[in-house]
PQR file with spaces between the fields and no chain letter, atoms N, CA, C, O and H, PARSE charges and radii, in Angstrom:
ATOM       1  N    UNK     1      -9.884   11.078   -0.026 -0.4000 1.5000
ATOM       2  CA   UNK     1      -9.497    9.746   -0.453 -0.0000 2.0000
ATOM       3  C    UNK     1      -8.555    9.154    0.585  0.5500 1.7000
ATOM       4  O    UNK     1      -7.983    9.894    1.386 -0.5500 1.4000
ATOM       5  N    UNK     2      -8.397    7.950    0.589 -0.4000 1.5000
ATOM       6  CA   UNK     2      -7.742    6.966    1.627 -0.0000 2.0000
ATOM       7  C    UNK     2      -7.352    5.820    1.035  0.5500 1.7000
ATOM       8  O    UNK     2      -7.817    5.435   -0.038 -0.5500 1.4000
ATOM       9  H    UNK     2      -8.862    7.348   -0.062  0.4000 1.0000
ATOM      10  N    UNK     3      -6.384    5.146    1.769 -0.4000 1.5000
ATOM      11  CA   UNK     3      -5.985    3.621    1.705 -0.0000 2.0000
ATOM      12  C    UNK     3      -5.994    2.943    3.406  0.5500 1.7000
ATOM      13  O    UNK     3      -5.566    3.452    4.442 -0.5500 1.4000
ATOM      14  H    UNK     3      -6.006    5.459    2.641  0.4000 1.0000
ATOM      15  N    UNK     4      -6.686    1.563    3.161 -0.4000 1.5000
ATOM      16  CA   UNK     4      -6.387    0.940    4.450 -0.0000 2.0000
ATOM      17  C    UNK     4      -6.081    0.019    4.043  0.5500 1.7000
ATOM      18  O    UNK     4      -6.644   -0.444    3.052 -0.5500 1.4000
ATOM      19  H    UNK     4      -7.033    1.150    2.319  0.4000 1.0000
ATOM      20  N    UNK     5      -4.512   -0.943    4.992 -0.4000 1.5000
ATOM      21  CA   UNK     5      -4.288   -1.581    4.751 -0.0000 2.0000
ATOM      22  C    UNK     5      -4.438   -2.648    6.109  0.5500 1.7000
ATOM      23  O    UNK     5      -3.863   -2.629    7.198 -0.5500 1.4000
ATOM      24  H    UNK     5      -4.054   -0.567    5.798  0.4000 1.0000
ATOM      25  N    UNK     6      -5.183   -3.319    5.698 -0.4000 1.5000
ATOM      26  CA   UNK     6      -6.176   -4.485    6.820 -0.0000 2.0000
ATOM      27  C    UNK     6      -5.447   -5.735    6.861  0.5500 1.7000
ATOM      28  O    UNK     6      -4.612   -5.952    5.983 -0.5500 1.4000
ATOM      29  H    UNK     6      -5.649   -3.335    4.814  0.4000 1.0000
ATOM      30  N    UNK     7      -5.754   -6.944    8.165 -0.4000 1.5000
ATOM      31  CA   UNK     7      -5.334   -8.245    8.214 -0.0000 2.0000
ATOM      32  C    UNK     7      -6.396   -8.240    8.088  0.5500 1.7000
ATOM      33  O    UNK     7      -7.121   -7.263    8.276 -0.5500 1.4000
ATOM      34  H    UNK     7      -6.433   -6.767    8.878  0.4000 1.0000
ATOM      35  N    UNK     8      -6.953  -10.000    7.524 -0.4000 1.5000
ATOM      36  CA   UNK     8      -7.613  -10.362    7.572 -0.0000 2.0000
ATOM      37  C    UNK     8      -7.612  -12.130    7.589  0.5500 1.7000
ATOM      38  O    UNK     8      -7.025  -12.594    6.612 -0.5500 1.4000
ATOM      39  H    UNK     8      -6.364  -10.794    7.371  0.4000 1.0000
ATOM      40  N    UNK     9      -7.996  -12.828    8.237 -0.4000 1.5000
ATOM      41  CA   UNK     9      -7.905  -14.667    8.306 -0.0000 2.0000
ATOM      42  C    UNK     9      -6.178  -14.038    7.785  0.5500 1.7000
ATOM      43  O    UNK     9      -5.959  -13.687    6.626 -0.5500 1.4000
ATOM      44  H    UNK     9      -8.474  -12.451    9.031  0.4000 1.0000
ATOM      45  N    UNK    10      -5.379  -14.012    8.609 -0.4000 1.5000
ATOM      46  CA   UNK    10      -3.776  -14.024    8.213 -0.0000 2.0000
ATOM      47  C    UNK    10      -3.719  -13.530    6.609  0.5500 1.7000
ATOM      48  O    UNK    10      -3.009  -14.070    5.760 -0.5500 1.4000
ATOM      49  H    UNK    10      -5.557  -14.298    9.550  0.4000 1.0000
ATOM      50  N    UNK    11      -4.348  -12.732    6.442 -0.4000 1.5000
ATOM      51  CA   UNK    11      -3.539  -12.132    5.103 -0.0000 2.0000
ATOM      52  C    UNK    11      -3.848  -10.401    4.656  0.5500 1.7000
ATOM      53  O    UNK    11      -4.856   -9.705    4.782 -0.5500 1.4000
ATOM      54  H    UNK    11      -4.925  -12.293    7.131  0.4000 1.0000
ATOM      55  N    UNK    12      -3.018  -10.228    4.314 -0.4000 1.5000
ATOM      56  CA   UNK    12      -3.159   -9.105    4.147 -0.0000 2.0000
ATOM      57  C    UNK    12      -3.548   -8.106    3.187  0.5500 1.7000
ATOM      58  O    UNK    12      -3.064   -8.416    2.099 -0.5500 1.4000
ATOM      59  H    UNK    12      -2.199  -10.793    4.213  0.4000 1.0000
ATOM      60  N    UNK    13      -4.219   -7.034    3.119 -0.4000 1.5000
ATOM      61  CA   UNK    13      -5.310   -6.669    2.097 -0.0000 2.0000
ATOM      62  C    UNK    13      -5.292   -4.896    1.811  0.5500 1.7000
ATOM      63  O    UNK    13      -5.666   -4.142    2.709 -0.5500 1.4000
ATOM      64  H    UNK    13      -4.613   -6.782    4.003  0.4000 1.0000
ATOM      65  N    UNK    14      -4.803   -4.342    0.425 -0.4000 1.5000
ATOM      66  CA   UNK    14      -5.055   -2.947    0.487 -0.0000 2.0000
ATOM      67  C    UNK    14      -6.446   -2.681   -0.205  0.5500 1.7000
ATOM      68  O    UNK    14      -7.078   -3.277   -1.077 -0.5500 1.4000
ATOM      69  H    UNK    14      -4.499   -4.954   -0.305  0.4000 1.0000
ATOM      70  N    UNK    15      -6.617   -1.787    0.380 -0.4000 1.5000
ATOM      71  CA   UNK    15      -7.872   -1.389    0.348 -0.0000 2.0000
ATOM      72  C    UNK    15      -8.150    0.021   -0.182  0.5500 1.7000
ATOM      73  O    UNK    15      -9.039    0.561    0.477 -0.5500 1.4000
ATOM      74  H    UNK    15      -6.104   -1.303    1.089  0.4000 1.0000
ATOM      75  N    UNK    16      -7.722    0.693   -1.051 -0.4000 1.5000
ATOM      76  CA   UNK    16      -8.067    2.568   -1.720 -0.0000 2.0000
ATOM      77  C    UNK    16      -9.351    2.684   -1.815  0.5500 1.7000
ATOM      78  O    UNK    16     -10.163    1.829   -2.167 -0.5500 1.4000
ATOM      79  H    UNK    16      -7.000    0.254   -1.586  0.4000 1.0000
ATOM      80  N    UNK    17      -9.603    4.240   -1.353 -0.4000 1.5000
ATOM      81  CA   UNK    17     -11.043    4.828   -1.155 -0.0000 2.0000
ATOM      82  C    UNK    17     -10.950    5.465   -2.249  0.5500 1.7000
ATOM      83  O    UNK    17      -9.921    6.140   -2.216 -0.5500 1.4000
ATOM      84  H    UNK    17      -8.944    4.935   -1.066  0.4000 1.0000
ATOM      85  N    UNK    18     -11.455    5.581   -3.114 -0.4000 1.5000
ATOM      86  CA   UNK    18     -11.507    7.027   -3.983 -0.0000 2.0000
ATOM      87  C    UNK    18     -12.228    7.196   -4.706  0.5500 1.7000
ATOM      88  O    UNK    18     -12.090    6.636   -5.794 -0.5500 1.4000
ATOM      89  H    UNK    18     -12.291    5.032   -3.141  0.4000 1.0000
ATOM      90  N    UNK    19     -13.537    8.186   -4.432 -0.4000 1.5000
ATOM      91  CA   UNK    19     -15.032    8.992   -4.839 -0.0000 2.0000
ATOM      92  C    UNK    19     -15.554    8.431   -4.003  0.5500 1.7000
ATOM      93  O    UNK    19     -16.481    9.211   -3.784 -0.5500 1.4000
ATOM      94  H    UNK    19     -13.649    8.641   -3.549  0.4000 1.0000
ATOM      95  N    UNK    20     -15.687    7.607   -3.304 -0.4000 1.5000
ATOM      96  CA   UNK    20     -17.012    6.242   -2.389 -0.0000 2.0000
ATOM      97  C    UNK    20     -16.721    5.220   -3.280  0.5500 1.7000
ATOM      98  O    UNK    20     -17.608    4.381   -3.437 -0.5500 1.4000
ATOM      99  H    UNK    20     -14.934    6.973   -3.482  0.4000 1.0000
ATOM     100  N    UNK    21     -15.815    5.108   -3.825 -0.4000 1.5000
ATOM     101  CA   UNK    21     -15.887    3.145   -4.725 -0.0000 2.0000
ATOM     102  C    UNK    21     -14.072    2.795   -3.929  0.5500 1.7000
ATOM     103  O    UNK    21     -13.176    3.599   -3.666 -0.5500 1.4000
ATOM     104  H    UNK    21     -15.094    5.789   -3.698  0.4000 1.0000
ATOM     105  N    UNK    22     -14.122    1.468   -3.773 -0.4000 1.5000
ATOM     106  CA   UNK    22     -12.948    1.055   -3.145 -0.0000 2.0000
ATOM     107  C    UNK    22     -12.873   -0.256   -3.805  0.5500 1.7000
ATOM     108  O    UNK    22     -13.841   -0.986   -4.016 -0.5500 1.4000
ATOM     109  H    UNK    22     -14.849    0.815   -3.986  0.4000 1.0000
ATOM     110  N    UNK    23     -11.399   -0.548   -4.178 -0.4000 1.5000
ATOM     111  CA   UNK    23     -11.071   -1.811   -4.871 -0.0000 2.0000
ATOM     112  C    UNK    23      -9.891   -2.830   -3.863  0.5500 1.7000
ATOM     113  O    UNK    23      -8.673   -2.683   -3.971 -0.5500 1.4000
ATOM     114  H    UNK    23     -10.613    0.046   -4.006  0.4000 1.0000
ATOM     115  N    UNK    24     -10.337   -3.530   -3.204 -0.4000 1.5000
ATOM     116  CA   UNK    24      -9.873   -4.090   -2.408 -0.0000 2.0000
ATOM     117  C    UNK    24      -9.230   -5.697   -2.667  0.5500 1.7000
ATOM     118  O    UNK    24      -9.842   -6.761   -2.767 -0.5500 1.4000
ATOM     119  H    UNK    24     -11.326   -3.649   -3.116  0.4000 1.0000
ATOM     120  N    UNK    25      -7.510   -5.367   -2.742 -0.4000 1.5000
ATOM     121  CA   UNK    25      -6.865   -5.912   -3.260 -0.0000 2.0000
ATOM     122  C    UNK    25      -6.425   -6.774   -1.817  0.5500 1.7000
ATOM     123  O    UNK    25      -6.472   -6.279   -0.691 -0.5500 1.4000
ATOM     124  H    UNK    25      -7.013   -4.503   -2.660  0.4000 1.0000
ATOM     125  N    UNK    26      -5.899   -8.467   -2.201 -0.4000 1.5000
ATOM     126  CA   UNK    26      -4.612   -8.735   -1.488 -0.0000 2.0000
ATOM     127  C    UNK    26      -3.106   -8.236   -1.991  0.5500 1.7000
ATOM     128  O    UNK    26      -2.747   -8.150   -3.166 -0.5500 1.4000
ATOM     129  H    UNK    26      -5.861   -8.869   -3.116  0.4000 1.0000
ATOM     130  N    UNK    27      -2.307   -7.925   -0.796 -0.4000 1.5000
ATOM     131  CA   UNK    27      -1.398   -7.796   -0.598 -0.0000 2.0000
ATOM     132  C    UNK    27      -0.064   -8.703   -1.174  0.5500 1.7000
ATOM     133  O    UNK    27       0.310   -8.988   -0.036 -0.5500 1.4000
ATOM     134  H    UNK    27      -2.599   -7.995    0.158  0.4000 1.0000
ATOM     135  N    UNK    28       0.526   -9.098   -1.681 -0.4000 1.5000
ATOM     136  CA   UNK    28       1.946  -10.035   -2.497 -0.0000 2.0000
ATOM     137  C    UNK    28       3.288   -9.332   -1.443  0.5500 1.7000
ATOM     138  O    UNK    28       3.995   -8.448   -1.928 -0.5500 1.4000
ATOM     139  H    UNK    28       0.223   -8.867   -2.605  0.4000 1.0000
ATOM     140  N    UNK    29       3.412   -9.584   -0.704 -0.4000 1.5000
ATOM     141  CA   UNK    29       4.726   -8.998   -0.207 -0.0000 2.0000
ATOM     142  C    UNK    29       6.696   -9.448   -1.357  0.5500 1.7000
ATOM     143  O    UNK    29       7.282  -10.511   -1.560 -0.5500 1.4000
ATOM     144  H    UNK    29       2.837  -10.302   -0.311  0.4000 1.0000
ATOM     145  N    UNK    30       6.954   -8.255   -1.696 -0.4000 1.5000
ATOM     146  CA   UNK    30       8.012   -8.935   -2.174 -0.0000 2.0000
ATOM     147  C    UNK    30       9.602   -8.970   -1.764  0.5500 1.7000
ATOM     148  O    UNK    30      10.510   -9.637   -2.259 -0.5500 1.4000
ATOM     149  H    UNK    30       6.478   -7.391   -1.532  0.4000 1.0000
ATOM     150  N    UNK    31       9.629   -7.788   -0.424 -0.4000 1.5000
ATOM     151  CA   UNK    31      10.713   -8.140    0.311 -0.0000 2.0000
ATOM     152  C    UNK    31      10.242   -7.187    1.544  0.5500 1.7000
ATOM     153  O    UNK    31       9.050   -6.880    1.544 -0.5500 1.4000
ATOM     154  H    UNK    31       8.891   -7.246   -0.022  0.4000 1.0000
ATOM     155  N    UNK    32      11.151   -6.636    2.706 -0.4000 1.5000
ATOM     156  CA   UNK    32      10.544   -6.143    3.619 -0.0000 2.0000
ATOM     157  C    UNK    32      10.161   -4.566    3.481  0.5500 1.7000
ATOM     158  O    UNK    32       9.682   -3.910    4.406 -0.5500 1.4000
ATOM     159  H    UNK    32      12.120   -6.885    2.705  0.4000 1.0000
ATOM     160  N    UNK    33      10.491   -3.980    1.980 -0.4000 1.5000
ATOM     161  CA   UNK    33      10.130   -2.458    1.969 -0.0000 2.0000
ATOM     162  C    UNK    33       8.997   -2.746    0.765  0.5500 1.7000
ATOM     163  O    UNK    33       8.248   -1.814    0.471 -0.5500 1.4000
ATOM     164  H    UNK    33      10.880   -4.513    1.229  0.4000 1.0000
ATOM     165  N    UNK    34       8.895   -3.752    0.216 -0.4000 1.5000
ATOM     166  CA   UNK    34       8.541   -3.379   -1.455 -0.0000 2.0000
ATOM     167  C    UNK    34       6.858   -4.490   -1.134  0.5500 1.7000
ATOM     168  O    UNK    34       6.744   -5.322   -0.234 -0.5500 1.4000
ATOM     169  H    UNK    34       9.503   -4.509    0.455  0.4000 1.0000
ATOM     170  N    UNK    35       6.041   -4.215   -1.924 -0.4000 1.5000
ATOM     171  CA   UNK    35       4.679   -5.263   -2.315 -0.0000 2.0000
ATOM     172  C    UNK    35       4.254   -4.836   -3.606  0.5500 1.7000
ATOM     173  O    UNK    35       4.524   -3.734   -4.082 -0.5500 1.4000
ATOM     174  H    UNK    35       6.134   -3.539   -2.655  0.4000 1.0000
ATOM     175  N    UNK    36       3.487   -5.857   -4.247 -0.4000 1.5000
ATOM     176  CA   UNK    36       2.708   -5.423   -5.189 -0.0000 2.0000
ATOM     177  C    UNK    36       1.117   -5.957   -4.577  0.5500 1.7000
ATOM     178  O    UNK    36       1.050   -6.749   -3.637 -0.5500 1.4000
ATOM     179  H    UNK    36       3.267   -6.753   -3.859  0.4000 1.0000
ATOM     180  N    UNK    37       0.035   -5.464   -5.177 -0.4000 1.5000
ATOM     181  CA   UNK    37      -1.451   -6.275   -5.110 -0.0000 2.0000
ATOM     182  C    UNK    37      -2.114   -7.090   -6.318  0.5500 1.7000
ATOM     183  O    UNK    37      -1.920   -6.817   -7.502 -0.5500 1.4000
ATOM     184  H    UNK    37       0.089   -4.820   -5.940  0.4000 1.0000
ATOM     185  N    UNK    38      -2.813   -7.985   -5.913 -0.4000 1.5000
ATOM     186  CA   UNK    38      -3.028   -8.956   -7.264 -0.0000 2.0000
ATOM     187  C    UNK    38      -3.758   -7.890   -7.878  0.5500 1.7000
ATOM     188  O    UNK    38      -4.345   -6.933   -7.373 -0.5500 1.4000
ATOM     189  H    UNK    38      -2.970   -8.207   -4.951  0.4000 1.0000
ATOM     190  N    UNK    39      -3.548   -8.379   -9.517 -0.4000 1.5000
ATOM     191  CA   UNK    39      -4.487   -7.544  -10.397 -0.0000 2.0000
ATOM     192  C    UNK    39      -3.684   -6.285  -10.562  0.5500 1.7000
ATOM     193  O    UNK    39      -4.174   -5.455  -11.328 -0.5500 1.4000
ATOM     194  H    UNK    39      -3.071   -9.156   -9.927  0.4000 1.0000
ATOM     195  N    UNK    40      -2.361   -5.939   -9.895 -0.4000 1.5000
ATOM     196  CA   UNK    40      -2.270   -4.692   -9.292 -0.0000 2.0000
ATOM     197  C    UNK    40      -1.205   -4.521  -10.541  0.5500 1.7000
ATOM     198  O    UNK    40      -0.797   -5.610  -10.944 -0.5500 1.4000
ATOM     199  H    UNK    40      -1.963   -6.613   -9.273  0.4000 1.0000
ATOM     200  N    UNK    41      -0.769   -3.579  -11.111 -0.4000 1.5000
ATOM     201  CA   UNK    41       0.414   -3.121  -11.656 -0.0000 2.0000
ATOM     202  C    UNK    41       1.551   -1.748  -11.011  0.5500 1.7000
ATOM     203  O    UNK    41       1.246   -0.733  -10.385 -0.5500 1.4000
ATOM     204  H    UNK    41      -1.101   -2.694  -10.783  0.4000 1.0000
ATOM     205  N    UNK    42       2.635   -2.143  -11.381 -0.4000 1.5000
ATOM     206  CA   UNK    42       3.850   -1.414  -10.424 -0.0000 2.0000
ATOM     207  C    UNK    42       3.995   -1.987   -8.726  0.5500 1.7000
ATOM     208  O    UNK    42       3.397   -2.894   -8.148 -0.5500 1.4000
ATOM     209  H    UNK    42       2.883   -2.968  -11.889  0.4000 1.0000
ATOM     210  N    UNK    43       4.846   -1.217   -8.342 -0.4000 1.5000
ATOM     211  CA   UNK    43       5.020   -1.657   -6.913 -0.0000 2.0000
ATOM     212  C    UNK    43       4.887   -0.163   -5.820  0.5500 1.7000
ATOM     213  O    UNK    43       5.024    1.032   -6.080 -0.5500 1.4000
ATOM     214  H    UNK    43       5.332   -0.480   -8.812  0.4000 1.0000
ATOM     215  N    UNK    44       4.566   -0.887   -4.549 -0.4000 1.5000
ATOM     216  CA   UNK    44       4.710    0.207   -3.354 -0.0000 2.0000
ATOM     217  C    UNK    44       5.169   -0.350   -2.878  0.5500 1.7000
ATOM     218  O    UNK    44       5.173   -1.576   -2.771 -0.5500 1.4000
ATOM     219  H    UNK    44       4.455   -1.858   -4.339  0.4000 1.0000
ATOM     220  N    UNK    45       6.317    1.332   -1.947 -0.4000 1.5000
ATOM     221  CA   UNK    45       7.672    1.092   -1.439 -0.0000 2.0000
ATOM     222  C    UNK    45       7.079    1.555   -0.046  0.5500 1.7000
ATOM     223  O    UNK    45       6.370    2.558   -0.129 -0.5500 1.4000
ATOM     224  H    UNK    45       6.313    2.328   -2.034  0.4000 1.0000
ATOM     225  N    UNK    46       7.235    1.017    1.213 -0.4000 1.5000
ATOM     226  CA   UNK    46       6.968    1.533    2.319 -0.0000 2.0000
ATOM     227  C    UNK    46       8.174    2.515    2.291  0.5500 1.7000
ATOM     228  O    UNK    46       9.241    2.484    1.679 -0.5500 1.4000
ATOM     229  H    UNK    46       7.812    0.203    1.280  0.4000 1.0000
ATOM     230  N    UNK    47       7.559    3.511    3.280 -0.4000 1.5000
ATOM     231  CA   UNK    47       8.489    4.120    4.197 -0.0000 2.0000
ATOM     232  C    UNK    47       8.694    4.486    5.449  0.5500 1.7000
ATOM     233  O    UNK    47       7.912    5.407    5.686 -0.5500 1.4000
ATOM     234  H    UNK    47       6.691    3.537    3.777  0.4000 1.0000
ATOM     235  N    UNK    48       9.443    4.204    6.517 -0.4000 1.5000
ATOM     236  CA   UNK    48       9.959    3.574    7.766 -0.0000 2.0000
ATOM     237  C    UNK    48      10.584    4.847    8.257  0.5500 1.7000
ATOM     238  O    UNK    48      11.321    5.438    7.468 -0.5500 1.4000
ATOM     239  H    UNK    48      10.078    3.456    6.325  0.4000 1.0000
ATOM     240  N    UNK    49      10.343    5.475    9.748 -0.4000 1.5000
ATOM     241  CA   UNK    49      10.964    6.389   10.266 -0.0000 2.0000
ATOM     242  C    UNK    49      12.331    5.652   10.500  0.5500 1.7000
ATOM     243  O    UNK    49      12.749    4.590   10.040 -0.5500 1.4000
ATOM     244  H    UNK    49       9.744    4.995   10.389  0.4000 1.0000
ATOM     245  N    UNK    50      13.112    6.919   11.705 -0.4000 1.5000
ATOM     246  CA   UNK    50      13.979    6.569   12.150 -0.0000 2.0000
ATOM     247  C    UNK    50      14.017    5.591   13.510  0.5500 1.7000
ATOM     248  O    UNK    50      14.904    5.696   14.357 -0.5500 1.4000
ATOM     249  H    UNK    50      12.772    7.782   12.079  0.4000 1.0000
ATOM     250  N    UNK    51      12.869    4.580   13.595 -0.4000 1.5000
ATOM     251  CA   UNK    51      12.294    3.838   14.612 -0.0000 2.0000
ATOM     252  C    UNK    51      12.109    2.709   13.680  0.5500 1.7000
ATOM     253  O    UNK    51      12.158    1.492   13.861 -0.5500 1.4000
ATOM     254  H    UNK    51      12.149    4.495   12.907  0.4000 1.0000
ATOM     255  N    UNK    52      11.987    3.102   13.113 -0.4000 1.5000
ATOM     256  CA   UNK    52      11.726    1.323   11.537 -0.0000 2.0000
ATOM     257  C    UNK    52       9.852    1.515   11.803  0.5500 1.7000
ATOM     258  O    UNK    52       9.180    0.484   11.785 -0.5500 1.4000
ATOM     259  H    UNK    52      11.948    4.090   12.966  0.4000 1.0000
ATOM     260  N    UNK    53       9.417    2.367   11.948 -0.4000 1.5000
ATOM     261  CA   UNK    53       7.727    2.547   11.811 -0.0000 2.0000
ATOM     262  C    UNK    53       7.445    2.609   10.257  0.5500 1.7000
ATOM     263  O    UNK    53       8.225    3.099    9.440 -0.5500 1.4000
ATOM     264  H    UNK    53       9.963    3.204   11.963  0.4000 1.0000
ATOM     265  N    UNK    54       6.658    2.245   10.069 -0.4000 1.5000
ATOM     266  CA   UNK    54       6.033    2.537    9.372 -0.0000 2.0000
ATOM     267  C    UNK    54       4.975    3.917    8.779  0.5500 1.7000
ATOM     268  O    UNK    54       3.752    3.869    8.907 -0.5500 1.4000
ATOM     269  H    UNK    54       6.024    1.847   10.733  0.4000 1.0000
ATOM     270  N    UNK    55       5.708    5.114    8.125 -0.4000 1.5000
ATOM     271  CA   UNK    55       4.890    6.368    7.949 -0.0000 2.0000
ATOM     272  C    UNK    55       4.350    6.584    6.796  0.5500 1.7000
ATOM     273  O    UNK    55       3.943    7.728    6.594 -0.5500 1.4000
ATOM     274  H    UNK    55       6.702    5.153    8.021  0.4000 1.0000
ATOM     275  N    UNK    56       4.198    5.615    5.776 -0.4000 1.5000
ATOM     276  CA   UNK    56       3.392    5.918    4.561 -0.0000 2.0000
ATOM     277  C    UNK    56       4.231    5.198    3.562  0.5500 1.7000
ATOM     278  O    UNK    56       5.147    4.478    3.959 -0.5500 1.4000
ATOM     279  H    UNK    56       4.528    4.686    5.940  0.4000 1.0000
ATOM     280  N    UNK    57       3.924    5.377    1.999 -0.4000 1.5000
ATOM     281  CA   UNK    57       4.134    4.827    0.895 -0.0000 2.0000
ATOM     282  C    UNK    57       4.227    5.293   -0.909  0.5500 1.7000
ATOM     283  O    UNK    57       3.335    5.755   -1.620 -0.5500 1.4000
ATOM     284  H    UNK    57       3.180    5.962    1.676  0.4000 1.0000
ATOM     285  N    UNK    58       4.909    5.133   -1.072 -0.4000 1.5000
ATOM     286  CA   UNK    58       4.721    5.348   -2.824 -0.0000 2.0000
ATOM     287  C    UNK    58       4.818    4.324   -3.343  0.5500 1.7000
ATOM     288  O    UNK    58       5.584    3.375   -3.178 -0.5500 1.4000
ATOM     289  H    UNK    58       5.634    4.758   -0.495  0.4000 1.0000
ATOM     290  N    UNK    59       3.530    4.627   -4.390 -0.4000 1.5000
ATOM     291  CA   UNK    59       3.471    3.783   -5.315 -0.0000 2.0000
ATOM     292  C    UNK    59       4.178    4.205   -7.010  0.5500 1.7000
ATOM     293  O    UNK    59       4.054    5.301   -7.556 -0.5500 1.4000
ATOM     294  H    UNK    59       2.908    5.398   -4.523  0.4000 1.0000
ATOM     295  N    UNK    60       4.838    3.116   -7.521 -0.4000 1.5000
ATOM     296  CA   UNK    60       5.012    3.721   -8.759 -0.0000 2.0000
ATOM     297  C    UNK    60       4.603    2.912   -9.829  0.5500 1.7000
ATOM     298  O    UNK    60       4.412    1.708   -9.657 -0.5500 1.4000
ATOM     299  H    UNK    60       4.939    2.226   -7.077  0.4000 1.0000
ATOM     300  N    UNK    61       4.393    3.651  -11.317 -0.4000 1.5000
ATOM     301  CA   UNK    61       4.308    2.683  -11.742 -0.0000 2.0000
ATOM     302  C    UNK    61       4.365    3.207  -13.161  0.5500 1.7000
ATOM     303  O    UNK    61       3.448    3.672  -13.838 -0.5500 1.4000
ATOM     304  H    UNK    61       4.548    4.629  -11.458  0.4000 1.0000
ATOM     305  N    UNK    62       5.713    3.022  -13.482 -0.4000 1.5000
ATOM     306  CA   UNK    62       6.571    3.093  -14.388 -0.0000 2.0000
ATOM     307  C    UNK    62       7.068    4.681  -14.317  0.5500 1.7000
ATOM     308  O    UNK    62       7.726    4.971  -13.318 -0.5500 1.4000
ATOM     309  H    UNK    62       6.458    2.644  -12.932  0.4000 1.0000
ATOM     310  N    UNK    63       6.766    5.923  -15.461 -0.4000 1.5000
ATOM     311  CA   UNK    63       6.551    7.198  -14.704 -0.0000 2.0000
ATOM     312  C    UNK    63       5.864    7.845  -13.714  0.5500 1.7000
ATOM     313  O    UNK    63       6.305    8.721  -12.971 -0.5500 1.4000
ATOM     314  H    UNK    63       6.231    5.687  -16.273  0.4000 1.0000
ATOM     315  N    UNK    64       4.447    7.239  -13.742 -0.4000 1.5000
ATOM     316  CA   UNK    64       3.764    7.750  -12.355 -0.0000 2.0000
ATOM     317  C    UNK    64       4.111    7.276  -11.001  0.5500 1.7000
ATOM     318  O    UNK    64       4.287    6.071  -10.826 -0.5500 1.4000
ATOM     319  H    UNK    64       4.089    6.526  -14.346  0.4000 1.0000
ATOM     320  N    UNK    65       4.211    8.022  -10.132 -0.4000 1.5000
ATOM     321  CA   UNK    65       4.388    8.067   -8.876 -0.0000 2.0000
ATOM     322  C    UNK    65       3.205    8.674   -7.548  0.5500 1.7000
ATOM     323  O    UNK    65       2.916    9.870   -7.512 -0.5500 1.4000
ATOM     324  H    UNK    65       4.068    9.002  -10.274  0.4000 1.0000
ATOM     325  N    UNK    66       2.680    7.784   -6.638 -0.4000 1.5000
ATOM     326  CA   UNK    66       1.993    8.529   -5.686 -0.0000 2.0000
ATOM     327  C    UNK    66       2.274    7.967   -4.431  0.5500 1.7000
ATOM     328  O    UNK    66       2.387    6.809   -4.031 -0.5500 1.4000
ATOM     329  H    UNK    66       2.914    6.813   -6.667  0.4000 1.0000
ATOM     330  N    UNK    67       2.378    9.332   -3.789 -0.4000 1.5000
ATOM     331  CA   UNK    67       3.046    9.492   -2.036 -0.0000 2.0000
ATOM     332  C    UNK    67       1.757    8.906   -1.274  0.5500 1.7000
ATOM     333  O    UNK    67       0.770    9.131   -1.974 -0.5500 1.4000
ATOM     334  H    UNK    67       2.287   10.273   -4.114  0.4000 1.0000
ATOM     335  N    UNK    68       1.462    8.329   -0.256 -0.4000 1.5000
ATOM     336  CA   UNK    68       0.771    8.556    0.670 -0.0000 2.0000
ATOM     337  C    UNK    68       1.097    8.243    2.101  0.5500 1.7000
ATOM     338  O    UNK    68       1.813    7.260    2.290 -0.5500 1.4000
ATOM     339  H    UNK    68       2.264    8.146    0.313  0.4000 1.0000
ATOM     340  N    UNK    69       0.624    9.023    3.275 -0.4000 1.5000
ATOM     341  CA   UNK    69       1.634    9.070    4.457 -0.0000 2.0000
ATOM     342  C    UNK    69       0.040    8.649    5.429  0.5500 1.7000
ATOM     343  O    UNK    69      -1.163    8.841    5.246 -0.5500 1.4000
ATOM     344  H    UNK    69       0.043    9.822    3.121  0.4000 1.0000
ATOM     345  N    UNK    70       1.055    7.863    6.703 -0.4000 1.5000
ATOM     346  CA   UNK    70       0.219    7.473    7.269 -0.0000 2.0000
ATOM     347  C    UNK    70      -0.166    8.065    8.322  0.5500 1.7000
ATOM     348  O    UNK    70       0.543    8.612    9.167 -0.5500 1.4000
ATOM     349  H    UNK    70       2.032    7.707    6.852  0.4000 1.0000
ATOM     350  N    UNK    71      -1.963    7.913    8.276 -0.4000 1.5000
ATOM     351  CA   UNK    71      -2.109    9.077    9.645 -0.0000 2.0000
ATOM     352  C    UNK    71      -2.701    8.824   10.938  0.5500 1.7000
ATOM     353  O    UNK    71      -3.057    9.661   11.768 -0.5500 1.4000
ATOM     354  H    UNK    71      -2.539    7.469    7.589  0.4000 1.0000
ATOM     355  N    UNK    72      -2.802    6.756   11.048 -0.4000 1.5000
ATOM     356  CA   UNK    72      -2.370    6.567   12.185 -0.0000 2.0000
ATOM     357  C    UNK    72      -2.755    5.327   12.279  0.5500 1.7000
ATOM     358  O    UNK    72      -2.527    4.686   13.305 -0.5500 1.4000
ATOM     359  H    UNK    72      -2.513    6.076   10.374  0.4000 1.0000
């Protein structure tokens, strides 16, 4: 399973793989660590090395929580 997160015509779009079906959301930015996606419930928190990169994300949403790290 995977997530890509794509530009597209200036906007931005997540995209989760999971079995072969993918639901491909826009992006809502709501400050410079945090977004939600339309349709989407809870939020993902980037997370930023010690370079301010960008290395992956959790999503939460309410008790559930999922990590995913980026692999390039």
């Amino acid at each position: 399973d995977s997530t890509v997160i794509s530009i597209e015509d200036g906007k931005l779009f997540y995209t989760p793989y999971f079995e072969g079906r993918n639901s491909r959301r826009e992006i809502i930015p709501v400050n410079k660590s945090y977004f939600r996606t339309e349709f989407g419930r809870g939020y993902y928190r980037l997370n930023f090395d010690e370079k301010n990169n960008v290395i992956g994300h959790i999503f939460s949403n309410g008790a559930g929580r999922i990590k995913e790290k980026k692999v390039r």
